[in-house]
NUVO-687944 format. One record per residue: residue number from 0; residue in one letter; x, y, z negated of N, C-alpha, C, O in turn. Coordinates in pm, 1 decimal. Atoms other than C-alpha are relative to their C-alpha. Last residue first. Layout:
<pt pos="NUM" code="a" n_x="X" n_y="Y" n_z="Z" ca_x="X" ca_y="Y" ca_z="Z" c_x="X" c_y="Y" c_z="Z" o_x="X" o_y="Y" o_z="Z"/>
...
This chain:
<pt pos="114" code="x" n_x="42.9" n_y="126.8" n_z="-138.1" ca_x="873.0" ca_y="2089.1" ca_z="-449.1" c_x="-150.4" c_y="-28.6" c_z="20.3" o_x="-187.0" o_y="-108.5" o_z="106.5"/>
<pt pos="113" code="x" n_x="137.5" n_y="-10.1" n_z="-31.9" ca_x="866.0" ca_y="2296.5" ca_z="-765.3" c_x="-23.0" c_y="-42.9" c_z="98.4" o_x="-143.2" o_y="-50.3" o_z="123.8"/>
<pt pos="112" code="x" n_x="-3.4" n_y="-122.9" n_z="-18.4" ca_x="1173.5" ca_y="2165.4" ca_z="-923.3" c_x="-149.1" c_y="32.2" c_z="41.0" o_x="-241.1" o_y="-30.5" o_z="-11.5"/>
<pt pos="111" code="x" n_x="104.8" n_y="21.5" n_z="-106.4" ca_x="1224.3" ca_y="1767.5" ca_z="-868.6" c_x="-48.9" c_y="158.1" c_z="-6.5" o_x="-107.3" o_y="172.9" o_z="100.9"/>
<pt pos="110" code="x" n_x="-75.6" n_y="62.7" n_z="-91.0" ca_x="1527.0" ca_y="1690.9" ca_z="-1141.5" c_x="-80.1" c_y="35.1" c_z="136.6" o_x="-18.3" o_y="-5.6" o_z="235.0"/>
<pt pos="109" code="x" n_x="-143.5" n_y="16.1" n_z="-6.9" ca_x="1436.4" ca_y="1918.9" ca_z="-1382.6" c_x="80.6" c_y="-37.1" c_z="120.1" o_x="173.0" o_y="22.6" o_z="175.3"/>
<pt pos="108" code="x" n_x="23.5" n_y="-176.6" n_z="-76.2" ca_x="1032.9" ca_y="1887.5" ca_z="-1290.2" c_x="200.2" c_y="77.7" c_z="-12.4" o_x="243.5" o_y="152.5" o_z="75.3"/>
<pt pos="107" code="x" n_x="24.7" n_y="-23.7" n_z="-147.6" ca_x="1129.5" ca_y="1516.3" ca_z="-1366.7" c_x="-35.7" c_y="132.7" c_z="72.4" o_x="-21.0" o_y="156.2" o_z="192.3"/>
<pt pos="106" code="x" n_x="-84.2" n_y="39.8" n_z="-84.6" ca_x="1308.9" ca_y="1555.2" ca_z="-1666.3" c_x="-54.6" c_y="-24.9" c_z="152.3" o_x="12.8" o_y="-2.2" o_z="252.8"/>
<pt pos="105" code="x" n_x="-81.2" n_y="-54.2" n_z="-26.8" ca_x="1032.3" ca_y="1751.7" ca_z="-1821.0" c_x="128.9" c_y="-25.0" c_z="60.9" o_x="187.1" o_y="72.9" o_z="107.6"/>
<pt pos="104" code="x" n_x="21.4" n_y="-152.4" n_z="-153.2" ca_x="812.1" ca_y="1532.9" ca_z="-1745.2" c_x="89.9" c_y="54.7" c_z="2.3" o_x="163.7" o_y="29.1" o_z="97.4"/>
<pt pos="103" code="x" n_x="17.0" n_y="53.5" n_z="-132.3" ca_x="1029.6" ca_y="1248.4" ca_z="-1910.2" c_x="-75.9" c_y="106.8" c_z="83.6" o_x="-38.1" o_y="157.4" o_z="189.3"/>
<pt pos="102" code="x" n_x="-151.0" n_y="-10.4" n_z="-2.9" ca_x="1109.6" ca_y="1448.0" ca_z="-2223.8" c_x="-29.9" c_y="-36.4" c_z="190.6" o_x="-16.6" o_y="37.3" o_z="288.3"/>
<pt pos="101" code="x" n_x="-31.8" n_y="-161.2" n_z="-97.4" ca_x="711.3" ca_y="1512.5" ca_z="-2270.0" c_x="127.6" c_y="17.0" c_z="81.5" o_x="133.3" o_y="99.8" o_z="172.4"/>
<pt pos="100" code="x" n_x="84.5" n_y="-39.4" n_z="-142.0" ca_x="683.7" ca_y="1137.3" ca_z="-2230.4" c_x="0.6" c_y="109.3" c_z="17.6" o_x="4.3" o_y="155.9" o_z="131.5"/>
<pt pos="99" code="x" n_x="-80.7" n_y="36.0" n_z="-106.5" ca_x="977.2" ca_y="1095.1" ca_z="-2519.8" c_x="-84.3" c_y="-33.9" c_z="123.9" o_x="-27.3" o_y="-102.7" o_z="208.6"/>
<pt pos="98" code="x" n_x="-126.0" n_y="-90.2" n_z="-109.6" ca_x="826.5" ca_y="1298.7" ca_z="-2695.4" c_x="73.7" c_y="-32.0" c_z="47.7" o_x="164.1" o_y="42.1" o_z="86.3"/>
<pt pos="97" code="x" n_x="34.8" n_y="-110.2" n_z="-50.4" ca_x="485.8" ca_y="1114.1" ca_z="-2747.5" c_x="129.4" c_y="103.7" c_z="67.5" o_x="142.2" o_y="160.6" o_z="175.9"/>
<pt pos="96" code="x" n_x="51.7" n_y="15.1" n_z="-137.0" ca_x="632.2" ca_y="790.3" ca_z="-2782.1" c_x="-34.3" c_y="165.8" c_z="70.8" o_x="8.2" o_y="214.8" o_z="175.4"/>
<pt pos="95" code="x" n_x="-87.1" n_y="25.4" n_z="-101.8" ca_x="800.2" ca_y="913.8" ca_z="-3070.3" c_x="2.2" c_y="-23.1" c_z="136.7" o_x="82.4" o_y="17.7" o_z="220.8"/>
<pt pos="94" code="x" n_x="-73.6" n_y="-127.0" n_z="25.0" ca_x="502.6" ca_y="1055.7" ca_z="-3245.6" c_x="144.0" c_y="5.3" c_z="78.3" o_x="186.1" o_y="106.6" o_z="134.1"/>
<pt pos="93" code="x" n_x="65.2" n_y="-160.1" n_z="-64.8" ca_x="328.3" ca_y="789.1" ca_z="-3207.9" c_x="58.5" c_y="114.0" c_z="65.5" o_x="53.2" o_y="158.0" o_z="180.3"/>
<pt pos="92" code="x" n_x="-10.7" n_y="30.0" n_z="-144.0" ca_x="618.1" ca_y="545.4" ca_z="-3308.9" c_x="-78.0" c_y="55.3" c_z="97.5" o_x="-40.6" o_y="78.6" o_z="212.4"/>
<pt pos="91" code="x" n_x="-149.6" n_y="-26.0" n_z="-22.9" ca_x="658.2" ca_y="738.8" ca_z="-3620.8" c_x="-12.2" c_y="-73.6" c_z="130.3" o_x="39.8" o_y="-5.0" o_z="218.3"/>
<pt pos="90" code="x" n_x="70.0" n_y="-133.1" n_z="-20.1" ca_x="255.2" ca_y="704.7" ca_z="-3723.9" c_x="162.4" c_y="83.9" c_z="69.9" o_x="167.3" o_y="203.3" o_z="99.4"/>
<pt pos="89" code="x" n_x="105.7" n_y="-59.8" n_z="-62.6" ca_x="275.6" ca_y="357.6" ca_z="-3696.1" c_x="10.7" c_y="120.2" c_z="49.2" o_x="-11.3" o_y="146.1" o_z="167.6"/>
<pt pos="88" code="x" n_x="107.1" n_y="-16.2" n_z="97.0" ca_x="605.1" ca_y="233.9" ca_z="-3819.3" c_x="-99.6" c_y="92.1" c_z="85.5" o_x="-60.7" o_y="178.2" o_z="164.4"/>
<pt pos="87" code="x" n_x="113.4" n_y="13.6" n_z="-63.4" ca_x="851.8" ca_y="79.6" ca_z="-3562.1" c_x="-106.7" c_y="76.2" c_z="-109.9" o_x="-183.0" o_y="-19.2" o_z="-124.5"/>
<pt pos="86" code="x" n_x="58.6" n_y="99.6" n_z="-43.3" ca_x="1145.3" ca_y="258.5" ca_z="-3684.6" c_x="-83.2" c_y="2.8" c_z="90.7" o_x="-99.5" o_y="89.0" o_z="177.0"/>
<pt pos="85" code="x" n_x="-7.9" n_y="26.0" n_z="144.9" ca_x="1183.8" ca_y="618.4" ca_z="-3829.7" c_x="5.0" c_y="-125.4" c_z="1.5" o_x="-5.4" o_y="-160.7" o_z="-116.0"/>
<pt pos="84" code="x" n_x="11.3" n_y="201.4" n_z="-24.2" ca_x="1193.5" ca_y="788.2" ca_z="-3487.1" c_x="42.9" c_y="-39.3" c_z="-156.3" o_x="123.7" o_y="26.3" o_z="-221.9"/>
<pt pos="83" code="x" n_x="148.5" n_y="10.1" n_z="30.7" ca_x="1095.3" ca_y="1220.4" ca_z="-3560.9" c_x="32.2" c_y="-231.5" c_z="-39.0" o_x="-13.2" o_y="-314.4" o_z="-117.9"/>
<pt pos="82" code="x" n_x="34.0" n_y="-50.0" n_z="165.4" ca_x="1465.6" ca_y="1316.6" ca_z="-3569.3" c_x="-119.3" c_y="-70.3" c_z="-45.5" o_x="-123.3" o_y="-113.5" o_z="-160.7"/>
<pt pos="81" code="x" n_x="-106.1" n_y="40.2" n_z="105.2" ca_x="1578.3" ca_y="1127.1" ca_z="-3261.1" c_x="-43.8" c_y="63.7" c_z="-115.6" o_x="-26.7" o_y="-14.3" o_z="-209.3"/>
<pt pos="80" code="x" n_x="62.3" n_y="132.8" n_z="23.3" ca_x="1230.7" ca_y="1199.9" ca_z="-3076.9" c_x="138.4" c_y="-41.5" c_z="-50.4" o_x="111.6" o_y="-160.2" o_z="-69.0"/>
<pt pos="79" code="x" n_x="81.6" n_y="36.5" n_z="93.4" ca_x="1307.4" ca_y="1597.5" ca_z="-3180.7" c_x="-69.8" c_y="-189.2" c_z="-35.7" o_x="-128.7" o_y="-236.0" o_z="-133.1"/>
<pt pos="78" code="x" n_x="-46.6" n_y="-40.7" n_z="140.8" ca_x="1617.2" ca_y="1654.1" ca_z="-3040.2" c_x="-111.3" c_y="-69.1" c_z="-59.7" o_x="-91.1" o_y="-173.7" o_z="-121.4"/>
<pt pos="77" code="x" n_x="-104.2" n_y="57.4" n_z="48.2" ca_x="1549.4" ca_y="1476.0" ca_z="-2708.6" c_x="42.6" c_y="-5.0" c_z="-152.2" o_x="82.0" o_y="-101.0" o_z="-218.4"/>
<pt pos="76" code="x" n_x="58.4" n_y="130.6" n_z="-7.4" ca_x="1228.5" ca_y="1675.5" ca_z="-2657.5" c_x="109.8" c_y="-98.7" c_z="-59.4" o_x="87.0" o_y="-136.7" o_z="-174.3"/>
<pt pos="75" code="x" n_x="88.4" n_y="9.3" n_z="122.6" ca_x="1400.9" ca_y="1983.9" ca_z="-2766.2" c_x="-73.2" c_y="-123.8" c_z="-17.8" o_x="-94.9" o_y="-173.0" o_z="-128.5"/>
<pt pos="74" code="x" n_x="-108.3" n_y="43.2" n_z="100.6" ca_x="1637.4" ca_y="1889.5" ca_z="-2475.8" c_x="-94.0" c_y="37.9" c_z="-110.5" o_x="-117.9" o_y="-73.9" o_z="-156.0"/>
<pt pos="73" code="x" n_x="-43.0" n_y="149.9" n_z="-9.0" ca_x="1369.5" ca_y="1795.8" ca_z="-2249.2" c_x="94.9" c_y="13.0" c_z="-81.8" o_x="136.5" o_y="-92.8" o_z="-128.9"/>
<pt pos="72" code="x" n_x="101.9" n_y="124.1" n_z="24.1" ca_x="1161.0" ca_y="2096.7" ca_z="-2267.2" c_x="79.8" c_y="-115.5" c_z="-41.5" o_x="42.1" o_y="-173.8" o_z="-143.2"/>
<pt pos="71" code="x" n_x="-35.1" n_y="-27.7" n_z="105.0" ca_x="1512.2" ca_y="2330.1" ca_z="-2253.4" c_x="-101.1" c_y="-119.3" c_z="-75.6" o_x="-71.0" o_y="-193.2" o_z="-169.4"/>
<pt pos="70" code="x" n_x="-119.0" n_y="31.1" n_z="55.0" ca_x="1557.1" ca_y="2176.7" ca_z="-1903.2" c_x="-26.6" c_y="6.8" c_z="-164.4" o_x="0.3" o_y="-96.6" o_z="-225.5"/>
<pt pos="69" code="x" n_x="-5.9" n_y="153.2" n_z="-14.8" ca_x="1160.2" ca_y="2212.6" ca_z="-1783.4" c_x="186.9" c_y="-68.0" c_z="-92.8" o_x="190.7" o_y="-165.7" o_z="-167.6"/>
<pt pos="68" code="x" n_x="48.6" n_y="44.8" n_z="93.6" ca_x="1220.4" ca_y="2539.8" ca_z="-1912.4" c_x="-31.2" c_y="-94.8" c_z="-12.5" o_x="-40.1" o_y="-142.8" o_z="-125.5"/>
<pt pos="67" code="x" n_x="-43.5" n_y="-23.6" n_z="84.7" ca_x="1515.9" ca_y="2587.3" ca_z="-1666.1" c_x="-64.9" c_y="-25.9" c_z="-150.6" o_x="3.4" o_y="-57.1" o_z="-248.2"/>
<pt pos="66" code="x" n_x="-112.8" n_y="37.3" n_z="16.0" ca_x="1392.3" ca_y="2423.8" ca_z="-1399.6" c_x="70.7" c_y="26.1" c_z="-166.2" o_x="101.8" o_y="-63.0" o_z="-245.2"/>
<pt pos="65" code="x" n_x="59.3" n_y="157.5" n_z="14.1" ca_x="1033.9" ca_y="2566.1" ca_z="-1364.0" c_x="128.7" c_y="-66.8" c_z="-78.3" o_x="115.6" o_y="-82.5" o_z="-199.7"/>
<pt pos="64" code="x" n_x="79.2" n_y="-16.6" n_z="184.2" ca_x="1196.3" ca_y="2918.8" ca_z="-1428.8" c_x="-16.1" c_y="-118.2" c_z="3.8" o_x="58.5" o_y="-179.4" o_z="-72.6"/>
<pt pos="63" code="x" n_x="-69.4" n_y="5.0" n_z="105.8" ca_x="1459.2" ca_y="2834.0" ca_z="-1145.6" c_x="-67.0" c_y="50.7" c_z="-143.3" o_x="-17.2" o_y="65.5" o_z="-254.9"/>
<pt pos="62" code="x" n_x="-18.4" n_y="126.9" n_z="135.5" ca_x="1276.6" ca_y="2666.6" ca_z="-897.9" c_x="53.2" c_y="25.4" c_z="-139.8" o_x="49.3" o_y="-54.8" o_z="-233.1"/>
<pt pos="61" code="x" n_x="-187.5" n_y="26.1" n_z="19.3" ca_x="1199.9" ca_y="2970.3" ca_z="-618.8" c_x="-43.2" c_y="-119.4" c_z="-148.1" o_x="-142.9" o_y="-129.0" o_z="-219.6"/>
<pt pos="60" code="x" n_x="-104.1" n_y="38.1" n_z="-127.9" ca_x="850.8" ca_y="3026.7" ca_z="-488.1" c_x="121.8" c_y="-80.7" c_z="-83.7" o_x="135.7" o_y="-202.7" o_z="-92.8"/>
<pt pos="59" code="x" n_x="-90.8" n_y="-65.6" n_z="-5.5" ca_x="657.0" ca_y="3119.7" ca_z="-835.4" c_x="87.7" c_y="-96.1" c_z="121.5" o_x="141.6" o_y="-202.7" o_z="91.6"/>
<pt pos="58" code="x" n_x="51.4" n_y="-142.3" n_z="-34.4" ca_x="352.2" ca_y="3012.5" ca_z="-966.1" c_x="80.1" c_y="43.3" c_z="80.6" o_x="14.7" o_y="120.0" o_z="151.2"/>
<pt pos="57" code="x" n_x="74.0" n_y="92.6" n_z="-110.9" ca_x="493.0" ca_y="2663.3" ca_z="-1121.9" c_x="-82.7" c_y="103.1" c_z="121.8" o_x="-136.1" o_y="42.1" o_z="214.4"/>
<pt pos="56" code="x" n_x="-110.9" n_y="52.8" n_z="-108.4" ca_x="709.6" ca_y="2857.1" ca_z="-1305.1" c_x="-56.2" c_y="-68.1" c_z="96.9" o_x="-2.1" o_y="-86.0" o_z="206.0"/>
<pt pos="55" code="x" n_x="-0.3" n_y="-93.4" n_z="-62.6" ca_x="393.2" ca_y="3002.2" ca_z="-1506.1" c_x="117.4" c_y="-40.1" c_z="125.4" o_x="97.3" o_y="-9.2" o_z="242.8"/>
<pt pos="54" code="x" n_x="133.4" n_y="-15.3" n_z="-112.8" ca_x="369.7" ca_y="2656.3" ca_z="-1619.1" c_x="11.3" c_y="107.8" c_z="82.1" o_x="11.3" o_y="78.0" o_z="201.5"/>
<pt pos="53" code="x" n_x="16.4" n_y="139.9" n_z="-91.8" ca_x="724.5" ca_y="2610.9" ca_z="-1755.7" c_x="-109.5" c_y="-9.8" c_z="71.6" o_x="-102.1" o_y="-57.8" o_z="184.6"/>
<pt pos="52" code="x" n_x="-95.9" n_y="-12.1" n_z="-98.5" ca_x="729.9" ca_y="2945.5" ca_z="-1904.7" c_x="1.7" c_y="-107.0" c_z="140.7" o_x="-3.8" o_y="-95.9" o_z="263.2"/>
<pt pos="51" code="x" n_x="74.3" n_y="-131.1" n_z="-65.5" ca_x="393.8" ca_y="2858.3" ca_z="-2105.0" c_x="98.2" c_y="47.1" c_z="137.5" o_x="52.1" o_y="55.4" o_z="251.3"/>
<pt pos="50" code="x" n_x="132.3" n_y="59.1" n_z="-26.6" ca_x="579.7" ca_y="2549.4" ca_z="-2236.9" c_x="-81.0" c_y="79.1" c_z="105.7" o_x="-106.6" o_y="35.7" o_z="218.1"/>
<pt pos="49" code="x" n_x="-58.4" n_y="100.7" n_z="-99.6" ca_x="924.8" ca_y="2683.7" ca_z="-2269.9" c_x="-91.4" c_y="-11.0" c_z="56.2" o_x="-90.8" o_y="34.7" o_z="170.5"/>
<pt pos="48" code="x" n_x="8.3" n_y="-190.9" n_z="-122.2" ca_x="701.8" ca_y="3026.6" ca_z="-2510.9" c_x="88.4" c_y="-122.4" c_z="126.4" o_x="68.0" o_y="-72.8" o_z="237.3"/>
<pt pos="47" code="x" n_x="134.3" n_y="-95.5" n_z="-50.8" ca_x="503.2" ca_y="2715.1" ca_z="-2676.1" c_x="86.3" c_y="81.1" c_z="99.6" o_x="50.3" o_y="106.3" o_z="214.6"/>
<pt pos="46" code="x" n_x="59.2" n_y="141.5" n_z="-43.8" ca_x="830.0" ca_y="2391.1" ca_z="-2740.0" c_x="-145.9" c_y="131.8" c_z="50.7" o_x="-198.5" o_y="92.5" o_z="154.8"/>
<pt pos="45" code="x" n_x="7.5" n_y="38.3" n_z="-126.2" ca_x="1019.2" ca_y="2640.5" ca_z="-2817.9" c_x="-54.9" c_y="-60.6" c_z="89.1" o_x="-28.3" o_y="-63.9" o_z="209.2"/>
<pt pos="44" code="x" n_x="-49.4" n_y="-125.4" n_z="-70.3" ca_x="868.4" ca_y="2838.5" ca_z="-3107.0" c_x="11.7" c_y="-43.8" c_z="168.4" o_x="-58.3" o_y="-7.3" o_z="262.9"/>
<pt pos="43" code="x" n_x="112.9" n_y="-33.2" n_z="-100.3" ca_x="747.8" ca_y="2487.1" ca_z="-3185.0" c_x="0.7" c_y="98.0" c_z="80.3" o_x="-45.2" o_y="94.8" o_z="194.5"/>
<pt pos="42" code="x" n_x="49.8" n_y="83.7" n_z="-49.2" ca_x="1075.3" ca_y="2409.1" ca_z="-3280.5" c_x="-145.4" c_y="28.5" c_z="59.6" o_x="-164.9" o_y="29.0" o_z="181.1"/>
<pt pos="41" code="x" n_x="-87.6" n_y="-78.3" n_z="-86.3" ca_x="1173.1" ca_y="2747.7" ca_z="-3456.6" c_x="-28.9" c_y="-94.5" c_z="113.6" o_x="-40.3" o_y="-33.2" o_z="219.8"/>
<pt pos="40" code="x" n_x="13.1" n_y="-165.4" n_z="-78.0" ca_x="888.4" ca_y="2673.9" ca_z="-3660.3" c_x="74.4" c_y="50.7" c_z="114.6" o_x="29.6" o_y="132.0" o_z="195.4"/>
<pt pos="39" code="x" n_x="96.0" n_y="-9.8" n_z="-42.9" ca_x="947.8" ca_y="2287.0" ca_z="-3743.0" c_x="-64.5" c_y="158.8" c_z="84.3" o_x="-111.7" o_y="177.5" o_z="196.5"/>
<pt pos="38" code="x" n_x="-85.2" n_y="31.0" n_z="-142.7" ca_x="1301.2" ca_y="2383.3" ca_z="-3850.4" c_x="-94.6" c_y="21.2" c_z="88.8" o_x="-85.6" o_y="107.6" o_z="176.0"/>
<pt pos="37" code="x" n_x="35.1" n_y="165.5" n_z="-77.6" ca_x="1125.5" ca_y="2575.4" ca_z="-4158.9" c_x="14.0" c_y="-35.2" c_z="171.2" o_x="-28.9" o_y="28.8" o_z="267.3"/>
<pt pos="36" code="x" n_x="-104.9" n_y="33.1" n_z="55.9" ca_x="1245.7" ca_y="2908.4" ca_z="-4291.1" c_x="27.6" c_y="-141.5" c_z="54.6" o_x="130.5" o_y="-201.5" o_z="85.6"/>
<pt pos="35" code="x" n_x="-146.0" n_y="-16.7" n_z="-29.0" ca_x="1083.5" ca_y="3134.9" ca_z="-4074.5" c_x="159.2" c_y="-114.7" c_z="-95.7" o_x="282.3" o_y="-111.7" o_z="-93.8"/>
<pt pos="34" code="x" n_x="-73.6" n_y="31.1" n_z="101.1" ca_x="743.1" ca_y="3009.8" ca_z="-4152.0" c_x="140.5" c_y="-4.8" c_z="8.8" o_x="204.4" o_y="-106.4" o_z="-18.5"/>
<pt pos="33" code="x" n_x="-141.4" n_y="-50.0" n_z="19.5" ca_x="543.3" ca_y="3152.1" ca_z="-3918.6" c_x="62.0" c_y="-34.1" c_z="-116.7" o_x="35.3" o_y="38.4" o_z="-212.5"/>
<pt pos="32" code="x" n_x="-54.5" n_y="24.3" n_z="133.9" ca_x="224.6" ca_y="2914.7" ca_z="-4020.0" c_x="114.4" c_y="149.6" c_z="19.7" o_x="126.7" o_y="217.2" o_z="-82.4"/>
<pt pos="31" code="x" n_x="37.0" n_y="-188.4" n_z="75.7" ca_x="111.4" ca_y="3097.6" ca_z="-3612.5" c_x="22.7" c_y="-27.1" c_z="-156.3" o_x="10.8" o_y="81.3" o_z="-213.5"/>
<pt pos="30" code="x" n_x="-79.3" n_y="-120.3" n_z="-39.5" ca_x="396.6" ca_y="2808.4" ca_z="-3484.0" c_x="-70.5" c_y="151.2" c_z="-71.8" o_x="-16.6" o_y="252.1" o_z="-117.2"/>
<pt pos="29" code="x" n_x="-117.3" n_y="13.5" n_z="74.3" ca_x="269.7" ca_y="2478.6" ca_z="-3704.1" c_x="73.3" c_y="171.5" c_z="23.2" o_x="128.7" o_y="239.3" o_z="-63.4"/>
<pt pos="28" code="x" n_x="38.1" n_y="-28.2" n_z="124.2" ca_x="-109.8" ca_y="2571.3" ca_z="-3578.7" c_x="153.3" c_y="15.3" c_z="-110.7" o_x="162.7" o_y="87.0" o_z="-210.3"/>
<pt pos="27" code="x" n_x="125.1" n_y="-166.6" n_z="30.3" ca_x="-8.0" ca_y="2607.7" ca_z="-3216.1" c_x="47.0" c_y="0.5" c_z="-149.3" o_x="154.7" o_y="45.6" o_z="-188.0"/>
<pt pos="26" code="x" n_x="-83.5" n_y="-89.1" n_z="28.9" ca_x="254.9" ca_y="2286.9" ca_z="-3203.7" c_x="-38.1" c_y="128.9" c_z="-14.1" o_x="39.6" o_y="211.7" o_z="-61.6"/>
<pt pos="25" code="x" n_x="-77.9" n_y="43.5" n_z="99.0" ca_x="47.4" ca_y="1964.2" ca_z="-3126.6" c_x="87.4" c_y="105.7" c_z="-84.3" o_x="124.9" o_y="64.8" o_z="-194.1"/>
<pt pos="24" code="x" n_x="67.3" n_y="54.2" n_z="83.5" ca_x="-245.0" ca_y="2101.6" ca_z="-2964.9" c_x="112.6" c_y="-58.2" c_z="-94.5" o_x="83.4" o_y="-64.0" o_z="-214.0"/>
<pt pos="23" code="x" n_x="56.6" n_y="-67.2" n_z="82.2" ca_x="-36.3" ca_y="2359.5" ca_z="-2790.0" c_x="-90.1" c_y="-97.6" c_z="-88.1" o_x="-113.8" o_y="-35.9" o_z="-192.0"/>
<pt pos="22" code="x" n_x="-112.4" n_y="-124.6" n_z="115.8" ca_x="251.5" ca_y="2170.6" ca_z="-2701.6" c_x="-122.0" c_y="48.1" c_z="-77.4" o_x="-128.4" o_y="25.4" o_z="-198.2"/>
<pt pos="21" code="x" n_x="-56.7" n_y="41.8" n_z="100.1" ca_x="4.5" ca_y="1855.2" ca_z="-2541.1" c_x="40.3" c_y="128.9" c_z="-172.5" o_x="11.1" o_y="145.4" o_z="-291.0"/>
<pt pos="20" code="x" n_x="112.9" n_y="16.1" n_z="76.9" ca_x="-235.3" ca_y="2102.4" ca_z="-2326.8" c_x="78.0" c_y="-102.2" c_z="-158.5" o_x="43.5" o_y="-81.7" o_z="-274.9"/>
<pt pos="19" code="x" n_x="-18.9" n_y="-111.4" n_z="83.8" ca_x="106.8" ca_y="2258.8" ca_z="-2173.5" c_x="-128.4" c_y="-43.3" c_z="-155.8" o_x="-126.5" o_y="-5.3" o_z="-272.9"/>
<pt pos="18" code="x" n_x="-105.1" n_y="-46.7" n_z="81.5" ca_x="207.8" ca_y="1904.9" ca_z="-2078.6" c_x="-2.4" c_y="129.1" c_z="-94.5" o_x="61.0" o_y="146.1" o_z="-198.6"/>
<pt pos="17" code="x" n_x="1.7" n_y="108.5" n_z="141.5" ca_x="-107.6" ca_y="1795.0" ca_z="-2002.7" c_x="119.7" c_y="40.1" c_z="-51.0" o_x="123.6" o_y="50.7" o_z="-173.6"/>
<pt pos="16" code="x" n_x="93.1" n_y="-4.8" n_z="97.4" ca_x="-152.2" ca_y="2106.4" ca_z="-1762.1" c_x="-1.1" c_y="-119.3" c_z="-135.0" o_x="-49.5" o_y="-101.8" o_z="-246.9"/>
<pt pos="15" code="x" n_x="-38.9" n_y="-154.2" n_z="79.9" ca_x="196.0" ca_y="2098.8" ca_z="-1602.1" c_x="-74.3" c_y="-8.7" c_z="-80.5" o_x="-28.1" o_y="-28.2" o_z="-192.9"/>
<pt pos="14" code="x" n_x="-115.3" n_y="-15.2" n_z="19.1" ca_x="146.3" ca_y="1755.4" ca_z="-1508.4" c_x="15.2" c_y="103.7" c_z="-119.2" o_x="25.5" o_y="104.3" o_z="-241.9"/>
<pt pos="13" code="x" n_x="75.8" n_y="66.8" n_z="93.1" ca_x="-220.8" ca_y="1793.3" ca_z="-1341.0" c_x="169.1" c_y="-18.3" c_z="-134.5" o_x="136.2" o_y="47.2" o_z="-233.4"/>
<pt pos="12" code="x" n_x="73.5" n_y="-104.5" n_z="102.3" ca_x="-38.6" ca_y="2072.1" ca_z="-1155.8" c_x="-39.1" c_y="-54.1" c_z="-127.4" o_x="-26.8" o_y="0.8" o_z="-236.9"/>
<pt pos="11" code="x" n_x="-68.4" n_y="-88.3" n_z="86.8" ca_x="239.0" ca_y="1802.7" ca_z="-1046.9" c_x="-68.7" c_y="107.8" c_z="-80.7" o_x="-26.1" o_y="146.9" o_z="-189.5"/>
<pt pos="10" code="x" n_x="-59.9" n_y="70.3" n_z="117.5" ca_x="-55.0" ca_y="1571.5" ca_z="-946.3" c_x="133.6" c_y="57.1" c_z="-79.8" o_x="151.0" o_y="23.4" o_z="-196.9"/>
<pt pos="9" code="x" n_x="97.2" n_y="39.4" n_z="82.7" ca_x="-226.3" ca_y="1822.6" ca_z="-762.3" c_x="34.2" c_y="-55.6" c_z="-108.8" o_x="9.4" o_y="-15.6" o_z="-222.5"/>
<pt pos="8" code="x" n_x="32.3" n_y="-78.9" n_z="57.6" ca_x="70.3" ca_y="1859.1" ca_z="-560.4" c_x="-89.6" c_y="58.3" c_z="-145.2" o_x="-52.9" o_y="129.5" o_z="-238.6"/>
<pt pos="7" code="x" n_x="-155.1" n_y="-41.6" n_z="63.5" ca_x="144.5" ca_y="1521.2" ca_z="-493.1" c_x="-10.5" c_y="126.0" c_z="-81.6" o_x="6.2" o_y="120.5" o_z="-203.5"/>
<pt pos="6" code="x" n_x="52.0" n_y="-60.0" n_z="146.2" ca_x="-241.8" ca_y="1443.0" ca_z="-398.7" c_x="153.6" c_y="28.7" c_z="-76.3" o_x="153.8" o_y="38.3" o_z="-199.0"/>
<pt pos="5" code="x" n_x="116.9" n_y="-112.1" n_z="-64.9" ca_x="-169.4" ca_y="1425.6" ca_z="23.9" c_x="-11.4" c_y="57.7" c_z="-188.5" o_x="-10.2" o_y="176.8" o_z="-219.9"/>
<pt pos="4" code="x" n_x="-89.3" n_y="-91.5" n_z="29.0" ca_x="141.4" ca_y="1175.0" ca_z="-81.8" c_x="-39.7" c_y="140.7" c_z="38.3" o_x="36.1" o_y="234.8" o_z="61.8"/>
<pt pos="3" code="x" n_x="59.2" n_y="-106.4" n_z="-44.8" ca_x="-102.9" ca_y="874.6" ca_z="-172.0" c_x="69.0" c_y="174.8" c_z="-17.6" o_x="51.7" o_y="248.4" o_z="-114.8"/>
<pt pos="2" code="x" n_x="10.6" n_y="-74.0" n_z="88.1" ca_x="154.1" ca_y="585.4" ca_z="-152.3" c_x="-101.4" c_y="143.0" c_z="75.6" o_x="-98.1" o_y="190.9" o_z="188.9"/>
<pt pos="1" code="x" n_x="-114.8" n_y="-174.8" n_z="9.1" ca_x="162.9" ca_y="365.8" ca_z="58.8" c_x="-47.9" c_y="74.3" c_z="-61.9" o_x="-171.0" o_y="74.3" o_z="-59.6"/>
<pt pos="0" code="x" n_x="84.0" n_y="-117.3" n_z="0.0" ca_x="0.0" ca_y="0.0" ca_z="0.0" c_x="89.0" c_y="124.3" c_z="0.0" o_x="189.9" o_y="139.9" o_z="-68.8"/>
């Protein structure tokens, strides 16, 4: 079967949108706490204004917003599913799984730009 390469587009928007719909349901409420003292803060920090960047990049001819917040995506992603992994335990393999699928978009808009 060949691939359907008419919905490519679509399917990078769809992309963007779960990715931005993730950050903010997972990282809103932790980011307006402002809690300047806590890692978690500076972490969501990135993980919303990357997030937002990273969509708006999608707007834009040239690759290098997409790229770049797609880049920072994946290293906060990185950071955080080594901090977050605790084992197999329920609520730690959640939570792991989860950023290491944002890691993976973001490595593919990294590696694949706005194409």
């Amino acid at each position: 079967m060949k691939p359907w390469t008419t919905f490519t587009g679509l399917a990078k928007w769809l992309l963007r949108i779960a990715v931005l719909l993730v950050i903010f349901t997972q990282y809103f409420n932790i980011f307006i706490d402002f809690k300047l003292d806590d890692i978690a803060f500076y972490v969501s920090a990135i993980y919303i204004v990357f997030g937002v960047l990273f969509f708006a990049g999608g707007f834009l001819s040239k690759h290098n917003l997409t790229v770049i917040s797609a880049l920072l995506l994946l290293l906060v992603s990185i950071y955080v599913s080594v901090i977050v992994f605790d084992g197999f335990k329920d609520e730690s393999v959640i939570k792991f799984a989860q950023h290491v699928m944002l890691g993976a978009v973001a490595l593919f808009f990294v590696t694949d730009g706005n194409k």
